[in-house]
C-alpha positions, 0 to 999 in steps of 0.5 A: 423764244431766241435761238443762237443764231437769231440773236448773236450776231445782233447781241455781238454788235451791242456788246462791242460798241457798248464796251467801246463807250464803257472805255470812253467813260474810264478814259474821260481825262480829269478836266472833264469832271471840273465845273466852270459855270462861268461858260455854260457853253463848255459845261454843255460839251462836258455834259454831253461827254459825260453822259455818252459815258453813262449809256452802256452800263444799263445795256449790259445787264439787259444783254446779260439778262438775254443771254443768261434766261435759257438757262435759268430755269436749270441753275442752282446757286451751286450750279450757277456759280460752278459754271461761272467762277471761271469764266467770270468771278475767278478772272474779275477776282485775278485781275483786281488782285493784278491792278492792287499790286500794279497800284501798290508798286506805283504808289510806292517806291521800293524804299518806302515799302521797306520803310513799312513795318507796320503790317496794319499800316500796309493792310489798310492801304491794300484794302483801300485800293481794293475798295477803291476799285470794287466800290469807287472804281471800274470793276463794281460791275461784276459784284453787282451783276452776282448779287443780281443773278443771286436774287433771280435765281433765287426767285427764279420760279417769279422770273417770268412774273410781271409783279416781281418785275414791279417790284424790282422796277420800284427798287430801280425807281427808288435809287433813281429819285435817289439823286435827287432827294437824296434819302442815302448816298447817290454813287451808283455803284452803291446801288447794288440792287437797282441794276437787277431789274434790267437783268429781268428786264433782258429776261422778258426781252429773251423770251419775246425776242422776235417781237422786240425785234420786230418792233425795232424794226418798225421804228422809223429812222426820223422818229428814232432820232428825234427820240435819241435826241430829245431824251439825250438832250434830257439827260444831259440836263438832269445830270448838269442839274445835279452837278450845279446842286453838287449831287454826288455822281451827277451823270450816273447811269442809274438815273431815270433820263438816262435810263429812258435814253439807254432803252432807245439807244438799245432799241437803235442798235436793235434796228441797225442789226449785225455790223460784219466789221464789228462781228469780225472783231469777235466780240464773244471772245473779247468783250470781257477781257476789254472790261477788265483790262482798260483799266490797267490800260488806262493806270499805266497811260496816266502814269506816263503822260502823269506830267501833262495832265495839268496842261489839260486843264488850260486848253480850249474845249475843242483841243481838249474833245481832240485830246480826249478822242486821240486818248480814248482811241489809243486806249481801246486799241491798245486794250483790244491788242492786248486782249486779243494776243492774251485770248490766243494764248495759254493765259487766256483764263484771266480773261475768262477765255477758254 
């Protein structure tokens, strides 16, 4: 079983570099997402930016199962959500509110707002940027982690049951073989119930802790990077197949490679153990507020630099990587300062801070 002070430091580490690469597949300017098949070189350094982008989202319900199962067990629906509605959905809700209206103000001169009289012409426009952001865009994940803890606690008396877990691994596997047979849409965040699994998945894990750790341990370094590379390579393949066959979401992060890639990339985080510079960045305090507010970050950069996106499109795929790296890094640390002076304040609520 795990204790605080064996599996935080660990835990804290994972959060924040898997935030970061969440971060770098928001950021991912838009040329990125063209396709020229013309140069197989350069579709397979997109492939590779691409899939980076893809590895943390399987990791962070994994977390949040481990962090979440020693109190499963007392949580009712009504106990459970009286816990986190102000820590999690009551800041999530605030701040995809604040990015509608910031959306809507940028979308819109004020004299177009005044032009507007139809009140259902604006009432469809906000629940299309509302859609866009809960269904199309950055902030499905905290819908989907509730339906998830909904199902669990729910079933929690089946929460350490090997069939329930195949079940929801059957599920999983469904939405995985999805992309490529194509049975319904193939948009991951669509898939609102194929991430509950890793939720479990981090259930089991909290409850053999010592062993999962021990096991990662164990691990040789040749061996580990052999198998980063090859199921990496692996990935990047199923996902530029799918974008040659025009599949809707190609890279996302519910297909099988890529979550066969996710669990060694976990198990290698594992191995390497707490990181003392990362660990000072307070990751507990901050990782959440990072989550929700690159996005605003990001809408406000792409306003600025709106009339060079184009120029993208033109420039070598080396200068481009730069490009991207320089963009990534200024918006992480922008979001992080931002976050961190907004933790230190009396509006830390919107982060979900207390």
């Amino acid at each position: 079983m795990i204790s605080g002070k064996t599996n935080y430091s660990e835990i804290d580490t994972i959060r924040f570099i898997t935030i970061s690469i969440i971060v770098w597949s928001h950021s991912l300017l838009p040329p990125w997402h063209d396709q020229s098949t013309d140069e197989l070189f350069e579709e397979i350094i997109k492939s590779f930016v691409k899939q980076l982008g893809a590895i943390s989202t399987i990791i962070f319900f994994i977390v949040s199962g481990i962090l979440m199962r020693s109190k499963l067990q007392e949580y009712s629906l009504k106990g459970y959500f009286n816990e986190r509605i102000p820590v999690v959905y009551g800041p999530w809700l605030f701040i995809v509110c604040f990015n509608v209206l910031l959306i809507m103000f940028h979308q819109l001169s004020q004299q177009d707002l005044l032009a507007i009289r139809s009140v259902s012409t604006i009432v469809k426009s906000i629940y299309a940027i509302v859609i866009g952001l809960i269904v199309y865009g950055p902030y499905w994940f905290v819908l989907t982690y509730l339906v998830g803890m909904v199902v669990l606690i729910y079933f929690k008396r089946y929460s350490s049951n090997v069939y329930f877990g195949l079940v929801l691994g059957a599920i999983t596997l469904f939405y995985a073989l999805n992309f490529h047979f194509e049975w319904i849409d193939t948009l991951h965040s669509k898939a609102i119930l194929a991430y509950t699994f890793f939720i479990w998945l981090g259930f089991q894990f909290h409850s053999h802790w010592k062993e999962i750790l021990a096991k990662a341990k164990k691990i040789t370094w040749p061996i580990m990077f052999i198998m980063m590379l090859v199921f990496f390579s692996i990935a990047c393949y199923e996902g530029y197949i799918l974008s040659l066959n025009d599949v809707r979401d190609p890279f996302a992060s519910n297909r099988i490679t890529n979550i066969i890639f996710s669990l060694i990339f976990f198990m290698l985080l594992l191995k390497i153990g707490p990181i003392r510079i990362i660990n000072n960045l307070r990751p507990r305090k901050i990782v959440y507020g990072i989550y929700l507010i690159n996005s605003i970050v990001l809408l406000e950069l792409t306003v600025i630099f709106k009339k060079y996106i184009d120029y993208f499109y033109f420039v070598d795929i080396w200068v481009l990587l730069a490009l991207q790296l320089v963009f990534f890094s200024v918006t992480l640390i922008l979001t992080y300062l931002i976050v961190y002076f907004i933790n230190n304040s009396s509006l830390r609520w919107i982060i979900g801070s207390r």
